[in-house]
N, C-alpha and C positions, 0 to 999 in steps of 0.2 A: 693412051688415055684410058683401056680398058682397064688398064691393068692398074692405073693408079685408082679406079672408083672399086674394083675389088679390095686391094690394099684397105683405101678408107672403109668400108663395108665392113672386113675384116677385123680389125681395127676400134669398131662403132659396136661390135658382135661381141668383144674380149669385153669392152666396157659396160654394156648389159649385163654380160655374164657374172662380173664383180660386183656388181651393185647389186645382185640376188642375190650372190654371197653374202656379201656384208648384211642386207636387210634379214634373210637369215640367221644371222649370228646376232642380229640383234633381239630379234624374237624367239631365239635358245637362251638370249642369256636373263631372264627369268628362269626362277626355280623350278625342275621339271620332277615331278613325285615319282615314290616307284610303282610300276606297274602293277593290277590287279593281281593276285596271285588265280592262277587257272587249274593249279591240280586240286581242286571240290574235294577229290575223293579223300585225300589226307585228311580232312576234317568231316568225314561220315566214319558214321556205326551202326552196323545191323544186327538187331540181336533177335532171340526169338520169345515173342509173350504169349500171353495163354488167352488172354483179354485187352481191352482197349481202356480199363479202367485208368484215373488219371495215376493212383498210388501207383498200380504198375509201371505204368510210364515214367513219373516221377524214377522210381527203382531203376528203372535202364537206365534213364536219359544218366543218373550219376555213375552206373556203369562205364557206357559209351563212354563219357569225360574223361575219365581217368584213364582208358585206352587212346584216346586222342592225344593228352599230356604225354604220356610217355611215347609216342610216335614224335611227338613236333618238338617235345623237351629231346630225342635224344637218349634215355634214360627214365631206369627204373624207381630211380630216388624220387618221381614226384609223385609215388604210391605211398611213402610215408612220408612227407610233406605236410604239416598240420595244418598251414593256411590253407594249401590245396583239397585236403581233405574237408575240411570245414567247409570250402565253397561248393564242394561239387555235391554238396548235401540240396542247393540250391540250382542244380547243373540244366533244368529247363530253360530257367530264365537264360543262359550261352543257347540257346539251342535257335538259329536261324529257322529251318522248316523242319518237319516229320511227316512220316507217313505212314500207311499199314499197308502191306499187301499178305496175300495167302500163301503161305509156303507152298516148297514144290510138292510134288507128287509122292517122291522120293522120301519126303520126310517123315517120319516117327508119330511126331506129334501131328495128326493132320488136324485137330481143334486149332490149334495155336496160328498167332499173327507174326509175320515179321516186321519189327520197326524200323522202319531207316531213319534215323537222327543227324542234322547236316548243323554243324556247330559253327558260329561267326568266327571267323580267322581272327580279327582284330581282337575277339573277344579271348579266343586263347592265349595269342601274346602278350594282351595287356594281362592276365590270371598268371603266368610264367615269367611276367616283369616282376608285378606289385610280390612274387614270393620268391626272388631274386635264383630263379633257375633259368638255366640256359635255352636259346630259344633256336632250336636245327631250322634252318630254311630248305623249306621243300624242292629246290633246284638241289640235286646229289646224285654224285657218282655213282657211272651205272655198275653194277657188279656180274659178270661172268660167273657162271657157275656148270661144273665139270663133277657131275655122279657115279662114283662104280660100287657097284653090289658085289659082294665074294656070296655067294648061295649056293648048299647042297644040291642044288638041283640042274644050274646052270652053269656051275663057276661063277670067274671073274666076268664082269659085261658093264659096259658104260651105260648108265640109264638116259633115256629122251624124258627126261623129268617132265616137258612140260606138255608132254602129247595129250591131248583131252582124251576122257578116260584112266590116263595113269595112276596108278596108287600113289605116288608119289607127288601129281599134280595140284591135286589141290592143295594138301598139307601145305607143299609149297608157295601157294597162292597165301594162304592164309598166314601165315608165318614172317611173308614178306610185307604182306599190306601192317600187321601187327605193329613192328617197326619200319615201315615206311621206308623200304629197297628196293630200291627197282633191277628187279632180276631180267636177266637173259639167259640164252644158252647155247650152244653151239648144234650147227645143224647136225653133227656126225656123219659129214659125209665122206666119200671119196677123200681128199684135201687135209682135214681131223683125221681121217684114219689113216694116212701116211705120215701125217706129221706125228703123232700122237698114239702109241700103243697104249693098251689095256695095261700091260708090264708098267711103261714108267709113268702111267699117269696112278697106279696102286703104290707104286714106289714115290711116287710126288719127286718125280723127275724135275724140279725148279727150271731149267733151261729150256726141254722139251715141252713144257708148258706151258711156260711166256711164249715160248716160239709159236705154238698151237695157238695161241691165244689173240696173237697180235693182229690177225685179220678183221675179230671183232670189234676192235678198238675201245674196249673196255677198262675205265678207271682203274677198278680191283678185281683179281680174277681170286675163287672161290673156288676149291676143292674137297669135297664130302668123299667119306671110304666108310661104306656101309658093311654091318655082317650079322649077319638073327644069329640069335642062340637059339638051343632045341627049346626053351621056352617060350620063345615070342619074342623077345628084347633081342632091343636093335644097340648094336656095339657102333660108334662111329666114331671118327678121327678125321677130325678138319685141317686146312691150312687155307693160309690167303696172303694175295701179295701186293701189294700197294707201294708204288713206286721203290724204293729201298728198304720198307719194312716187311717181314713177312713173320707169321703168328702160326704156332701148333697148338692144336686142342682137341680132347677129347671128350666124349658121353656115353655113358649110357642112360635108354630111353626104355618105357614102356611100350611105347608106340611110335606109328611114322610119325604124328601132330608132334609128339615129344622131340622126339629128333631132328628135326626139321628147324625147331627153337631154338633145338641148343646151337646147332650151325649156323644159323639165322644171326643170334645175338651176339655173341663177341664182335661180329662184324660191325653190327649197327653201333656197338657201343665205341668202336673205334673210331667207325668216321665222324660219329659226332662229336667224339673230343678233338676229333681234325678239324669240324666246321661249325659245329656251334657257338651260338653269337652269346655276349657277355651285354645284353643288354641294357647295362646302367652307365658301358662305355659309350664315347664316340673319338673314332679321330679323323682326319681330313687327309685326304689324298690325290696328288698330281695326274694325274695321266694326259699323256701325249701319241696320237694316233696318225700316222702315218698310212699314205695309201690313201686316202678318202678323198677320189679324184669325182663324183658328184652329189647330187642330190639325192640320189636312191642311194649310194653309201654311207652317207652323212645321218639318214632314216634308218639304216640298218643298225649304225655302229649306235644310236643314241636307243635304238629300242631295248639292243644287247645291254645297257647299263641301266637302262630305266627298269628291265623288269626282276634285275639282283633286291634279293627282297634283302642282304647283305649292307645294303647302301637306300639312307635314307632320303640325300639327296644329291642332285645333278645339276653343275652349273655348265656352261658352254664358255670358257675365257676367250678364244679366240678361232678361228676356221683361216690359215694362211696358208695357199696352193691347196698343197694335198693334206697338211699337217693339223688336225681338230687337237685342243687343248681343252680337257676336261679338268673341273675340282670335284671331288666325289666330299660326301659326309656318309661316314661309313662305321657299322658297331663293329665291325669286324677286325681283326690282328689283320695286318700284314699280309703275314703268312696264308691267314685264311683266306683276306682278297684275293691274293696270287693262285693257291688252290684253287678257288671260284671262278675264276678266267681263264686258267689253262683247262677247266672244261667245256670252252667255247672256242670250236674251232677253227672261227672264222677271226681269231685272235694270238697273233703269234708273236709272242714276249721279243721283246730287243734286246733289252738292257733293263738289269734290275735296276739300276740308278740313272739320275741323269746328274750332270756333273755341276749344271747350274741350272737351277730351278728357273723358270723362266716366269712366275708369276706364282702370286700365292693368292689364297681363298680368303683368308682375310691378312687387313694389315697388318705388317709387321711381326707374321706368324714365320715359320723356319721350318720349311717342309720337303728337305732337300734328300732326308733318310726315307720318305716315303713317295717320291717322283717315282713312276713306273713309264714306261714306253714300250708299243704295241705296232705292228704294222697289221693292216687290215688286208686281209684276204677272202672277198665272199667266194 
C-alpha cells in the first residue's frame, strides 16, 4: 500500500512539475525586448576645459560625439560623414548627464575642469541608423595582447603593459577605450615563460603563441614588436590572430599614444567588419536548445539572448523536456549571429543546420537555412 501512495505522489509531483512548464512557456511566449545595455562607459567622454561656460561645453560635447561614433560605428568613416557631422554640431542635445570635476594633481593645466559627457545609447544608434552606418554592439571579443621591447639598454624583454605606473599603461588604456577593445594580458609567469620564449614570441612564432595563448581563452590574440630609434620614434610591427585569419602590419610613431593606435586600430577595424550590424536589415532566426533541464536554466539561457543587443527580439515557441525552441528577429548575418554566441560559453553549437525546421516565426515563412542548435552547459 506504501508503495502504491508513493507511486501516486510521484506521479501527482511530474504533473505539477509540467503544468509550470507549460504555464511558463506561456508567459515566454509574449515578446521579450533586448536587455539594457550595461557597459555606460562605451558611450562616455572625458575631455579637459578650461571653464564651465555653455559655448565650451557645447565645443566638447560635439567633440565627445564624434569619439563615441567611431567607438559604437566601428569605424573612422563617421568623421566625414556629412549627416553625422552636421548633427554633432547639436551633440548636447544626445548628451544623457555631464559633469565637471577638478583634474588630477598630475595635471598641466591645474585651472582647467574635466567634463565627463555620458551620451543616450538609443540616441547614437538611432544618429548611426537615420545616416545608414554600421552600428558595433558593445558585447566583443576579448583581445589578448603580447608586448616586446628590442631596447639599447635592456635588449629583447616582454612588457607587463598593464602594470599601474607603466609607460606603456596608460597609452594603452586610452587607445583601447578610443575604439572600444577590451584588452587583457598575460600574467608572464612561470607557465608563459616556458611555453613562450622572448625568441619566438619576437619572431611571431604562430604555434608557440596560440599555444601560450590558449590558457587565456581569448577571441583574438594581439602581438606588438616595439623598437626606439636614437631619436625617440617608436618602430613597431603588429600581428593578430582570430580564428583562421591572421593580419601583419607595421608603424612608425612619434610617441607611445601614437603607437599604441596604430596597433590598436587595424584590430578594431576588423572585428567590426566581423560584427557590425547593417541596421536597415532584419532576418529571423530558429534556435533550438538542448540541456535545459529547469527553471534556473530556462532564466539563464533566455537572459544569454535577451541581452545580444544583435537581436531585437525573442520569442519562446515551445519548452519540451529538456529541449527550449526560440525565434530570434535579428539585424545581424548569420555569420555574425554565430560569431556572437560562440562567445558565450555556456553555449555549445550542435549543428549548424537542422534538417527540419520544426516551426517557423511567422506563417508560411522558410527558415530552414538559418535553424541553428545549441546544447546548454552552465
Amino acid at each position: 500500500m506504501r508503495l502504491v501512495v508513493i507511486a501516486q505522489w510521484k506521479n501527482e509531483l511530474n504533473t505539477y512539475r509540467n503544468l509550470i512548464l507549460c504555464l511558463l512557456c506561456l508567459l515566454a511566449l509574449t515578446p521579450s525586448l533586448r536587455a539594457a545595455d550595461s557597459s555606460a562607459r562605451y558611450f562616455e567622454r572625458q575631455l579637459p576645459v578650461s571653464s564651465q561656460a555653455v559655448k565650451e561645453r557645447q565645443a566638447a560635447a560635439t567633440h565627445a560625439l564624434m569619439d563615441v561614433l567611431v567607438r559604437i560605428s566601428g569605424t573612422e568613416d563617421v568623421r566625414t560623414n556629412e549627416q553625422l557631422l552636421a548633427k554633432s554640431k547639436n551633440a548636447l542635445s544626445y548628451v544623457e548627464q555631464f559633469s565637471y570635476q577638478q583634474p588630477s594633481i598630475e595635471s598641466e593645466q591645474s585651472d582647467a575642469f574635466e567634463l565627463k559627457l555620458s551620451f543616450a545609447p538609443s540616441s547614437v544608434r538611432a544618429l548611426l541608423a537615420d545616416a545608414q552606418m554600421p552600428f558595433w554592439p558593445v558585447s566583443r571579443p576579448s583581445v589578448l595582447l603580447w608586448l616586446v621591447e628590442d631596447s639599447a639598454e635592456y635588449g629583447r624583454q616582454v612588457l607587463m603593459a598593464d602594470e599601474p605606473g607603466s609607460e606603456w599603461a596608460q597609452s594603452l588604456e586610452l587607445a583601447s577605450l578610443y575604439r572600444g577593445l577590451p584588452l587583457s594580458f598575460p600574467l608572464l609567469d612561470f607557465q608563459d615563460q616556458v611555453a613562450l620564449s622572448v625568441g619566438q614570441l619576437w619572431a611571431l612564432d604562430e604555434q608557440a603563441i596560440l599555444t601560450a595563448s590558449a590558457r587565456y581563452d581569448a577571441q583574438l590574440v594581439l602581438v606588438g614588436k616595439l623598437t626606439r630609434t636614437s631619436n625617440g620614434a617608436i618602430l613597431s610591427s603588429w600581428e593578430f590572430f582570430h580564428q583562421d585569419h591572421s593580419q601583419v602590419y607595421d608603424a612608425r610613431s612619434e610617441d607611445i599614444d601614437a603607437a599604441m593606435r596604430s596597433g590598436i586600430g587595424p584590430v578594431a577595424d576588423y572585428l567590426a567588419s566581423q560584427f557590425s550590424l547593417n541596421l536597415d536589415t532584419e532576418d529571423y532566426f530558429n534556435v533550438e536548445i538542448d540541456g535545459v533541464s529547469s527553471y534556473r536554466d530556462y532564466r539563464a539561457v533566455m537572459s544569454v539572448f535577451e541581452a545580444l543587443e544583435a537581436v531585437s527580439e525573442v520569442r519562446v515557441q515551445s519548452l519540451d523536456q529538456q529541449l527550449l525552441r526560440l525565434s530570434l528577429v535579428s539585424e545581424a548575418s548569420r555569420e555574425q549571429l554565430l560569431g556572437t554566441l560562440a562567445m558565450e560559453r555556456s553555449l555549445e553549437e550542435q549543428s549548424a543546420d537542422l534538417q527540419e525546421p520544426a516551426f517557423d516565426f511567422t506563417p508560411g515563412s522558410t527558415l530552414g537555412s538559418n535553424a541553428i542548435r545549441y546544447h546548454w552547459q552552465p
